[in-house]
FIVODO-849545 format. One record per residue: y, x, z of N, C-alpha, C in turn. Coordinates in steps of 0.05 Angstrom, whole numbers, padded with zeros to 5 digits, always signed. Atoms other than C-alpha are relative to their C-alpha. Example, Ala and Ser with C-alpha at 12.3 -4.5 7.8 and 13.67 -1.06 7.14 Angstrom:
2
-00024+00018+00000-00090+00246+00156+00024+00018+00000;-00024-00016-00001-00021+00273+00143+00022-00015+00014;
//
This chain:
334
-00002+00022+00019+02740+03133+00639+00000+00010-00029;+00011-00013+00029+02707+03146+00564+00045-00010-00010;-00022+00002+00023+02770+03143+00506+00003-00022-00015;+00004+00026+00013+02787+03078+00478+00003+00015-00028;-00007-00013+00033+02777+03097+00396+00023-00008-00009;-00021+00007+00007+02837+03089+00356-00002-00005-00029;-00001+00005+00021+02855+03064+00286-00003+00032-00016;+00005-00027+00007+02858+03149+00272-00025+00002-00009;+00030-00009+00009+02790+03149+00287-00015-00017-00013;+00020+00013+00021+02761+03097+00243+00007+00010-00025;-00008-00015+00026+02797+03126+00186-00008+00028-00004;+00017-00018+00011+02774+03186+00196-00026+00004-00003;+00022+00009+00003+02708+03164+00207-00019-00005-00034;+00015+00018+00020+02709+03125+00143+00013+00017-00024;+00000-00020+00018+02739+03175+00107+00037-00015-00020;-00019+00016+00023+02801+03129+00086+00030+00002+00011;-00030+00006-00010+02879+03118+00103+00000-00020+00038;-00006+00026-00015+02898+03081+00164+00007-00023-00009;-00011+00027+00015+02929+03030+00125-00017-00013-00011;+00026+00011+00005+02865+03020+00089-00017-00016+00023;+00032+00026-00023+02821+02998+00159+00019-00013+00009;-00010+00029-00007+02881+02961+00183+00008-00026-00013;+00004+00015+00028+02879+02921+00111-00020-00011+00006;+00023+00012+00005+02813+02917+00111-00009-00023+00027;-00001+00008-00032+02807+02894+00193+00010-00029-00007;-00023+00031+00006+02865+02836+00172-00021-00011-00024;+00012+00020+00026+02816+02815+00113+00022+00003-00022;-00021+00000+00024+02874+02842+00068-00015-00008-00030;+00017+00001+00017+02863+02829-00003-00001+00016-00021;-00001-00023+00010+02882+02898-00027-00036+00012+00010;+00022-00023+00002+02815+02924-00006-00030-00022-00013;+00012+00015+00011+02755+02908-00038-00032-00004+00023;+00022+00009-00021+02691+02872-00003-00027+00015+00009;+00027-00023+00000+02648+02938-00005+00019+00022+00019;-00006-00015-00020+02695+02977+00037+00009-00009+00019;-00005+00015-00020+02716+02922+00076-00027+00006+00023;+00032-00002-00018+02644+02923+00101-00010+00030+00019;+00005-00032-00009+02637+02997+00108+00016-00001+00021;-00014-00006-00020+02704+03000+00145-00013-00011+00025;+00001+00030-00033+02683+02939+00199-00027+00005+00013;+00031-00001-00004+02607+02966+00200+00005+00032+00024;-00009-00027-00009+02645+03043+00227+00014-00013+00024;-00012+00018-00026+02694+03001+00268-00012-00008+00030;+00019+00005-00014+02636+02968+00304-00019+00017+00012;+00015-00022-00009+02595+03033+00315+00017+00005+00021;-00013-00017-00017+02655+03063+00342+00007-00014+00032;-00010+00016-00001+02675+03003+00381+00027+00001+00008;-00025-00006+00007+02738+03003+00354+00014-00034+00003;-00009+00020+00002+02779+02937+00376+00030+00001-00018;-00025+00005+00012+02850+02918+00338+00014-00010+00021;-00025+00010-00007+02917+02916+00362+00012-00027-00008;-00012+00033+00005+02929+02838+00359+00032-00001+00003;-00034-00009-00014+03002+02851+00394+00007+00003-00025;-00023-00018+00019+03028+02908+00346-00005-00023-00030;+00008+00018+00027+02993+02859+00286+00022-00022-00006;-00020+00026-00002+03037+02804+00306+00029+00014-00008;-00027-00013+00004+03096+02845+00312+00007+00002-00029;-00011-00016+00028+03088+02869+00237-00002-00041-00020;+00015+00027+00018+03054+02797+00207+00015-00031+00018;-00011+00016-00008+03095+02753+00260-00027-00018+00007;+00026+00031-00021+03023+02711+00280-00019+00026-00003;+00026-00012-00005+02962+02735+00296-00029-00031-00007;+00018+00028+00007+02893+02691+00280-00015-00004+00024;+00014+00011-00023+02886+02660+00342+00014-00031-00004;-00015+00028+00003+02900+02577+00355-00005-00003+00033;+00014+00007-00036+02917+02561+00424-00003-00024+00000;+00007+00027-00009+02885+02507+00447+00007-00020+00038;+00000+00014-00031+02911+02468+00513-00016-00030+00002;+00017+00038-00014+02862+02404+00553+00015+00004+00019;-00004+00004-00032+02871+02382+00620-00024+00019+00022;+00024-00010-00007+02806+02408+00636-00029+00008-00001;+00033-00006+00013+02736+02441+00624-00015-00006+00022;+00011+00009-00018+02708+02411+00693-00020-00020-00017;+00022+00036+00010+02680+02338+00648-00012+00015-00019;+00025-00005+00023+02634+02342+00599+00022-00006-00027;-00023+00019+00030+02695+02309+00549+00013+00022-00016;-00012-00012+00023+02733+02364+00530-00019+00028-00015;+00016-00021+00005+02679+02426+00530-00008-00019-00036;+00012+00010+00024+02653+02371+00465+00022+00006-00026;-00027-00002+00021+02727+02372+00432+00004+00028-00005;+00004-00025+00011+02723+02450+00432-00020+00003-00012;+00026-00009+00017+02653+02453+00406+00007-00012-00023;-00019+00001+00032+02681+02420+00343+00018+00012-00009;-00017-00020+00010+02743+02455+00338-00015+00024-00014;+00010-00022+00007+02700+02512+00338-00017+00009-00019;+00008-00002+00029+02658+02498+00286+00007-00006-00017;-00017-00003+00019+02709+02472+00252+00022+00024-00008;-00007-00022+00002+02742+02544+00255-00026+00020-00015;+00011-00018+00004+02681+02577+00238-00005+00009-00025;-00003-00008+00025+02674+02620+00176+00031+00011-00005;-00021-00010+00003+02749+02633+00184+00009+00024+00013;-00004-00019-00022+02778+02692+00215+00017-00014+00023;-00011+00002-00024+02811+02643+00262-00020-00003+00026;+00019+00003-00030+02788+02638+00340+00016-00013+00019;-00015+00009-00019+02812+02594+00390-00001+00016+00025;-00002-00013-00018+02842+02615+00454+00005-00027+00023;+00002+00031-00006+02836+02559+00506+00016-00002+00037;-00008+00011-00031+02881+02536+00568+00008-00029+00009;+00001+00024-00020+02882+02485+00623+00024-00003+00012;-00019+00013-00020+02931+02446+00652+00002-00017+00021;+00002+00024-00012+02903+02401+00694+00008-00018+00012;-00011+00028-00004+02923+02344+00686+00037-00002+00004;-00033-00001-00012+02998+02372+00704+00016+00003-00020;-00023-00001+00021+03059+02364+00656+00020+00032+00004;-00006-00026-00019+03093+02433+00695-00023+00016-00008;+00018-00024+00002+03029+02472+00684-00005+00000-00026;+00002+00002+00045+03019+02449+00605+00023+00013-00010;-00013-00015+00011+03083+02466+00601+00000+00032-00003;+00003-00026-00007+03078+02538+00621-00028+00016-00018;+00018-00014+00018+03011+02547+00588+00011+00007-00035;-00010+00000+00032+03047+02523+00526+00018+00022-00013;-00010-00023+00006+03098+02576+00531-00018+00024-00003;+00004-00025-00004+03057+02631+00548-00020+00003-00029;+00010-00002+00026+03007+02612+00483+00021+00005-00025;-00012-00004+00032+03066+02607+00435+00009+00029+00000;+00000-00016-00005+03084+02673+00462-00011+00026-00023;+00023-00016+00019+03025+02707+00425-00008-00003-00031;-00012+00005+00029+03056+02682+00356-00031-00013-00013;+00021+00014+00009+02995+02637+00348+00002-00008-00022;-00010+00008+00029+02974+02613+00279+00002-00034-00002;-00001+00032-00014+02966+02537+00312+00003+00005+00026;+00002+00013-00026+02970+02498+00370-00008-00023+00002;+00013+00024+00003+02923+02448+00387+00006-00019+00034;-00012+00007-00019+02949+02405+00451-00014-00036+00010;+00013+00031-00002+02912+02343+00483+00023-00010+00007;-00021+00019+00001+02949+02279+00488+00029+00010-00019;-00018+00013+00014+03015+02255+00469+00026+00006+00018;-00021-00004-00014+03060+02263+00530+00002+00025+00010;-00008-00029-00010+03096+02322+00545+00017+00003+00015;-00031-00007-00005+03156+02349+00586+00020+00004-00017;-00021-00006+00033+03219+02350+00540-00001+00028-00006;-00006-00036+00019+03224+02429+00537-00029+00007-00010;+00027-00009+00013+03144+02438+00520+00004-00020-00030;-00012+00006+00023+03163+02385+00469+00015+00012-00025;-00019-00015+00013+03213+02421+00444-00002+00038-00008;+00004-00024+00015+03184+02485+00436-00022-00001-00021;+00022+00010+00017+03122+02454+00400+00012-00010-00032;-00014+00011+00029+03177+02418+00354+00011+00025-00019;-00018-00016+00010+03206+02487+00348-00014+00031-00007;+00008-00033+00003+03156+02540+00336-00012+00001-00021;+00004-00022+00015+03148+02545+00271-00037+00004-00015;+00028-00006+00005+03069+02530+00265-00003-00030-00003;+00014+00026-00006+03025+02475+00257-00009-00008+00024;+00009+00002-00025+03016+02435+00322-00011-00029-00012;+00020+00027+00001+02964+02380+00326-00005-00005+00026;+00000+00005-00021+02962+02342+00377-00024-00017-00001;+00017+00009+00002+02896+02310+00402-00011-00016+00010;+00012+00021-00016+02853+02246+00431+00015-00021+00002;-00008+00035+00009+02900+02191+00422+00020+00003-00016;-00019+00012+00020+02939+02159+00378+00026-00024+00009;-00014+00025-00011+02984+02108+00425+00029+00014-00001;-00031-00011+00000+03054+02150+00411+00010+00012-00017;-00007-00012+00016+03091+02187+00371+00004+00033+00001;+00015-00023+00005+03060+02250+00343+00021+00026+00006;-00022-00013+00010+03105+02319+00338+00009+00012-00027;+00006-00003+00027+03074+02334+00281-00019-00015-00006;+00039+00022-00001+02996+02312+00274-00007-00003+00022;+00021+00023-00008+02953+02275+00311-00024-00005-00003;+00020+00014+00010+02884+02267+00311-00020-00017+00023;+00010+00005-00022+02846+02218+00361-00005-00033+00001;+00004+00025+00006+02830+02149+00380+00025-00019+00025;-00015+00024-00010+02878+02084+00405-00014-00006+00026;+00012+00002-00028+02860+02078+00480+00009-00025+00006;-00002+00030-00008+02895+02014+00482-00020-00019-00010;+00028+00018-00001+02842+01986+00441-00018-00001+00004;+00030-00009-00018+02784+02018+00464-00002-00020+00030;-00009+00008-00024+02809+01984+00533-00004-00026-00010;+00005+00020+00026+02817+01920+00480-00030-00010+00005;+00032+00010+00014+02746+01915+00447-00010+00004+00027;+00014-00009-00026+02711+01939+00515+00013-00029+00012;-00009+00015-00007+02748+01877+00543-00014-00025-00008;+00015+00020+00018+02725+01832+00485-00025-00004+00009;+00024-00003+00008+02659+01851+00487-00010-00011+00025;+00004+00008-00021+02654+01838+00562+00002-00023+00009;-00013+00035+00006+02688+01763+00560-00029-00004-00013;+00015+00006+00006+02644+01751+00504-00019-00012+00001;+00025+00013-00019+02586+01750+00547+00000-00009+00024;-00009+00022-00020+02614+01709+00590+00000+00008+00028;-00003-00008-00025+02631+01753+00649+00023-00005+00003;-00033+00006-00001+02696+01737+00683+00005+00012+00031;-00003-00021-00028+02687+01763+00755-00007+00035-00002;+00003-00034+00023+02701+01839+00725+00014+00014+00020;-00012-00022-00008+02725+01900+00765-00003+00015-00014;-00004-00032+00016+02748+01966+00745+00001+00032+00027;+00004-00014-00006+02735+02027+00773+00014+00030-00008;-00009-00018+00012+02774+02093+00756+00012+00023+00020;-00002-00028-00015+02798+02168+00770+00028+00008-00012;-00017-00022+00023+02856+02210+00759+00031-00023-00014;-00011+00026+00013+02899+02141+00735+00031+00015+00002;-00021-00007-00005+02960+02175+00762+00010+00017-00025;-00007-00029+00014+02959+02241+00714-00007-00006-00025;+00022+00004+00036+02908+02208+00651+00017-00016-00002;-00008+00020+00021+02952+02177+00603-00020-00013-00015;+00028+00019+00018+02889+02157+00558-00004-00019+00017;+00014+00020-00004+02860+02130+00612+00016-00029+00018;-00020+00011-00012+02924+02093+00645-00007-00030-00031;-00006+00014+00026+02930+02065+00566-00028-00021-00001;+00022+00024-00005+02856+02042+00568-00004-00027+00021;+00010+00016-00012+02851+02003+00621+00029-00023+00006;-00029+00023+00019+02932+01962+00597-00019-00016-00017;+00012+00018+00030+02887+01947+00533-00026-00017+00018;+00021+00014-00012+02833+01923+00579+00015-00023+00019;-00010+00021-00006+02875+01883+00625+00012-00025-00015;-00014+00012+00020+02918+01855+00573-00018-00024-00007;+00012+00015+00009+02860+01823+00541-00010-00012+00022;+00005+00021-00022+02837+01795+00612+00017-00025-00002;-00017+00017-00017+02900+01763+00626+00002-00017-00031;-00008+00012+00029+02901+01737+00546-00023-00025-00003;+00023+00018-00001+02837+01699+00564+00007-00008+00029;-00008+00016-00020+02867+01676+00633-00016+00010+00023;+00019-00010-00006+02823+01725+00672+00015+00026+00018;-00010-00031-00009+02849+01779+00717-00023+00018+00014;+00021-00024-00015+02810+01844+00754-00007-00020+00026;+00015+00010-00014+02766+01816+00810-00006+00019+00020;-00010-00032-00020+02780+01884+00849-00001+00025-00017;+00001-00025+00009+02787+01950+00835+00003+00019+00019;-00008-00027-00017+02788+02025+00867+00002+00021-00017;-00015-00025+00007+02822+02087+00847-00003+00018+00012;+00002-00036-00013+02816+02161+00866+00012+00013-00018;-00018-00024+00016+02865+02210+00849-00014+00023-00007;+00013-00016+00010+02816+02258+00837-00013+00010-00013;+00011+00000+00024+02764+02288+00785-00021-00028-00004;+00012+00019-00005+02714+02246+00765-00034+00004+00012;+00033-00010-00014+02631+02254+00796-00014-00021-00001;+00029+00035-00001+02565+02217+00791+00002-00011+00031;-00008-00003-00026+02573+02226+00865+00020-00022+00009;-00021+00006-00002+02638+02199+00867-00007-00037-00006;+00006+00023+00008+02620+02142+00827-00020-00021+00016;+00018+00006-00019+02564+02122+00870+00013-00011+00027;-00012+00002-00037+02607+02124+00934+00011-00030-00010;-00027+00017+00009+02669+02081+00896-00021-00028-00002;+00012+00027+00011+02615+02030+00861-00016-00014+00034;+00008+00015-00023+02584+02018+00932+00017-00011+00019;-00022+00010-00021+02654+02010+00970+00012-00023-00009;-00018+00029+00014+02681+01955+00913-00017-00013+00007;+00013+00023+00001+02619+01915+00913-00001-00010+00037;-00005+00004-00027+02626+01914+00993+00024-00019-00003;-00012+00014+00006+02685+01876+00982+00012-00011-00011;-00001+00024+00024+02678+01843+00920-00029-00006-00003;+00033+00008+00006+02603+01819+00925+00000-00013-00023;+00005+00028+00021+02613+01769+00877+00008+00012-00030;-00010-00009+00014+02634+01816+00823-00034+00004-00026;+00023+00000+00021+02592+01805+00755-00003+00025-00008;-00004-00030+00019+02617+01871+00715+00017+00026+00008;-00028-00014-00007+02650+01937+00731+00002+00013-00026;-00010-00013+00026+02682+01967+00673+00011+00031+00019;-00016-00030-00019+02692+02052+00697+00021+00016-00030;-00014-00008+00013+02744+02093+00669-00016+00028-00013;+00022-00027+00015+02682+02153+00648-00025-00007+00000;+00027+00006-00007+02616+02147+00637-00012+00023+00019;-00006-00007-00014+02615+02199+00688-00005-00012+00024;-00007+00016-00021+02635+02147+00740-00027-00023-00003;+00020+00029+00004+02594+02086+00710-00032+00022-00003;+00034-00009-00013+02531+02140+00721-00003-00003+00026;+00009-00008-00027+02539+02141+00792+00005-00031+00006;+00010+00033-00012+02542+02064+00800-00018-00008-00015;+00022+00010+00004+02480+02059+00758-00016+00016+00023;+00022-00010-00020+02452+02103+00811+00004-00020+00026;+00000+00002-00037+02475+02065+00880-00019-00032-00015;+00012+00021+00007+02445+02003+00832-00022+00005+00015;+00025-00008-00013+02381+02026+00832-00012+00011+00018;+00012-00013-00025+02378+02058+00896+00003-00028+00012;-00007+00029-00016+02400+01981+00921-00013-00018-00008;+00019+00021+00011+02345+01944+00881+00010-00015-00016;-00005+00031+00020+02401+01912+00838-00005+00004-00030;+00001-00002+00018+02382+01890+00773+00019+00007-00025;-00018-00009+00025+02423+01920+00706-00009-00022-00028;-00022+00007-00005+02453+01873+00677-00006-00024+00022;+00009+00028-00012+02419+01811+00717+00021-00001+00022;-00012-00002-00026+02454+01827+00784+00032+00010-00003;-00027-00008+00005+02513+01864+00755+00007+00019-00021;-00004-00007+00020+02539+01885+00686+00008+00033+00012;-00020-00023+00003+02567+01966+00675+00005+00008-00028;-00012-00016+00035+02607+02001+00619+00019+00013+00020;-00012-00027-00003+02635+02065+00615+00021+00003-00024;-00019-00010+00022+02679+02104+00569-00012+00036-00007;+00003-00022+00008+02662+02161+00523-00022+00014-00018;+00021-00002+00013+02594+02159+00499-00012+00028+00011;+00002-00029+00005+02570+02222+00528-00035+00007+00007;+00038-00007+00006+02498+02259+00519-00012-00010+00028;+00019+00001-00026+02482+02251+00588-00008-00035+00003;+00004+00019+00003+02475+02177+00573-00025-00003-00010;+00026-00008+00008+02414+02200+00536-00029+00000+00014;+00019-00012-00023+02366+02219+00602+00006-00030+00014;+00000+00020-00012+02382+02151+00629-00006-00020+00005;+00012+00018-00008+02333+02104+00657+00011-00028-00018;-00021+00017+00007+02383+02049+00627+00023+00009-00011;-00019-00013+00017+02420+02059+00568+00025-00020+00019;-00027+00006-00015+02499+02051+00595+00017-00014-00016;-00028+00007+00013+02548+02009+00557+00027+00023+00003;-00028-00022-00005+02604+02056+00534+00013-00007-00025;-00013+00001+00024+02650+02071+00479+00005+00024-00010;-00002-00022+00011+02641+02126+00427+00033+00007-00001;-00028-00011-00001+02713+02165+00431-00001+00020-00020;-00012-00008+00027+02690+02208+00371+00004+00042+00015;-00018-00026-00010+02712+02281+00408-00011+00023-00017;+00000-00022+00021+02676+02331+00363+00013-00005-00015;-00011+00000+00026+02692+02299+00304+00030-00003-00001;-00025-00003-00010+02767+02300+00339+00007+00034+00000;+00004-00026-00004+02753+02375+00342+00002+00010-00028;+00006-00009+00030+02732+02389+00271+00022-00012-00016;-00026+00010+00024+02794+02347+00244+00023+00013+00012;-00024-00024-00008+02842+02390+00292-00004+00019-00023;+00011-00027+00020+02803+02454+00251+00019-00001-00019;-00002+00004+00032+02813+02425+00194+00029+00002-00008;-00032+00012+00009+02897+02404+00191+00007+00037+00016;-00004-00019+00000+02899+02478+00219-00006+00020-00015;+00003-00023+00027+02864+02517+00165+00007-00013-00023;-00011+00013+00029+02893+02473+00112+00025+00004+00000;-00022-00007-00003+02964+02490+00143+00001+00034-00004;-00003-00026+00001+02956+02555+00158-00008+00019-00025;+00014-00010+00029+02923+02569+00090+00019-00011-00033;-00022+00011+00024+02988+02539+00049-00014-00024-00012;+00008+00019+00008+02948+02484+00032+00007-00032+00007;-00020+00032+00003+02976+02402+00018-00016-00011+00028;+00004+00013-00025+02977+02371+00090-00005-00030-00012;-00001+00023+00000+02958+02298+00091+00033-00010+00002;-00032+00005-00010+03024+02260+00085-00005-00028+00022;-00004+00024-00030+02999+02201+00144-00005+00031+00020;+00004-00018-00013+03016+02250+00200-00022-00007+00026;+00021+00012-00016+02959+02212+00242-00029-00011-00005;+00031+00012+00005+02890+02216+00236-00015-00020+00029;+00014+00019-00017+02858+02155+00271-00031-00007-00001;+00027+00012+00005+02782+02144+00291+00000-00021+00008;+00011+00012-00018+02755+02079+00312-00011+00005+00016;+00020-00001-00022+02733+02069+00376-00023-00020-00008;+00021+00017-00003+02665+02035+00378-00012-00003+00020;+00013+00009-00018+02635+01994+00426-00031+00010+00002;+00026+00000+00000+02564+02012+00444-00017-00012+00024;+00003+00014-00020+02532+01965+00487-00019+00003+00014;+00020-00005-00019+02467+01984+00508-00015-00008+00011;+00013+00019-00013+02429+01956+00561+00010-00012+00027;-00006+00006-00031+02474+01946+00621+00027-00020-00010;-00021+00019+00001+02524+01890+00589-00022-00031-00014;
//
């Protein structure tokens, strides 16, 4: 096994102090931007990585931001990192990214083991936590942003959209046009707070127009076009008479535009759909999908942002909750 190089040997390489390439390495601002370059250009030949650890030890953080979802399985959150990420970029920070799926017990644990690594953030989907992950989030000392909704109270920031009204307007919008025999369709209901919250704001407004669900089915499980397909062909089995299904992903409401058109029924003539989320794959689809933009890059790039504006001593917003609208997008299947 070759020699891992050492901070020795870039300095002697480069002809300079150790203190100098581990200055220059940190982006100190004792060195100037002509030997910064030299050092990091010798560094790189040599491939010389840095002690992140011992860094922390001396500087108390390191420039990493952990980031916890539920999961990189959907298409939903891989979009809320790709913003973060270019909302990080140009900085020396880098996200570091764990899963909890879907479990309050395993968030917690990720949560510890990120704050661990004296992170310079913590970016954390949703709102609900276990009290001790709570409480170390309240208590460590960094900026924590919490992300994708807004229906609770923050620990610090917040950035994301109101799922009760998304659930809401998606409700409206469906009344409106005068559907009233409506099912719902959904995944996961047990563990998704968002999507527990959406589909309250969606009933709510049923029962406010005198209107309740007209059936529904549930699966504790992820969500699949597949899946969706099966579920949308087992409700309309017995609920024939069902005008609209409202799904908890667009995900889900893809795989009952597929058992549609594999069944000859017409979109919306025979039977309304809407989704949730707006997502690209809506794009490639025979039949644009009623959904609802949720916004998740630009949920990504405003995490970034309330982290390099903290971590950079710079004036935090004083509303500790950034809120997007949700928007309806209706399409061609309502």
């Amino acid at each position: 096994m070759a020699r891992k190089p050492t901070l020795r040997d870039v300095a002697n390489a480069a002809n300079v102090s150790e203190m100098t390439v581990s200055r220059a390495l940190r982006h100190g601002t004792e060195v100037s931007e002509k030997t910064r370059g030299r050092i990091a250009g010798i560094a790189t030949k040599l491939g010389y990585v840095p002690n992140r650890i011992a860094g922390a030890l001396a500087s108390r953080s390191v420039n990493l931001v952990g980031v916890v979802v539920p999961s990189l399985s959907s298409h939903v959150f891989p979009e809320v990192l790709s913003g973060l990420t270019d909302g990080l970029a140009g900085s020396p920070m880098q996200p570091v990214i764990g899963v909890s799926g879907y479990d309050l017990v395993t968030e917690e644990g990720v949560i510890r083991e990120m704050l661990s690594w004296r992170p310079a953030g913590l970016v954390v989907a949703g709102l609900e936590h276990s009290d001790t992950a709570r409480k170390m989030m309240a208590n460590a000392g960094i900026p924590v942003v919490e992300i994708m909704d807004t229906d609770g109270t923050p620990i610090e920031y917040c950035v994301g959209i109101s799922h009760l009204k998304a659930g809401r307007l998606m409700a409206a919008d469906i009344l409106n046009r005068g559907y009233r025999n409506i099912g719902f369709i959904g995944t996961k209901l047990q563990h998704d707070f968002r999507a527990q919250k959406r589909l309250r704001g969606f009933t709510e407004t049923l029962t406010e127009s005198g209107v309740s669900l007209a059936g529904q089915a549930l699966y504790s499980q992820a969500s699949s076009i597949a899946k969706g397909r099966e579920m949308t062909a087992s409700l309309l089995a017995t609920a024939p008479d069902l005008q609209c299904i409202y799904y908890s992903s667009d995900v889900m409401a893809i795989g009952g535009l597929m058992h549609c058109l594999a069944s000859g029924l017409s979109i919306p003539g025979d039977l309304a759909l809407a989704g949730f989320n707006n997502l690209e794959l809506l794009n490639g689809l025979p039949i644009r999908l009623a959904t609802t933009n949720s916004f998740r890059s630009e949920i990504g790039r405003k995490a970034a942002e309330l982290i390099l504006t903290a971590a950079g001593g710079g004036s935090m917003p004083p509303d500790k909750i950034t809120q997007f609208q949700p928007i309806v997008e209706i399409g061609d299947s309502l």
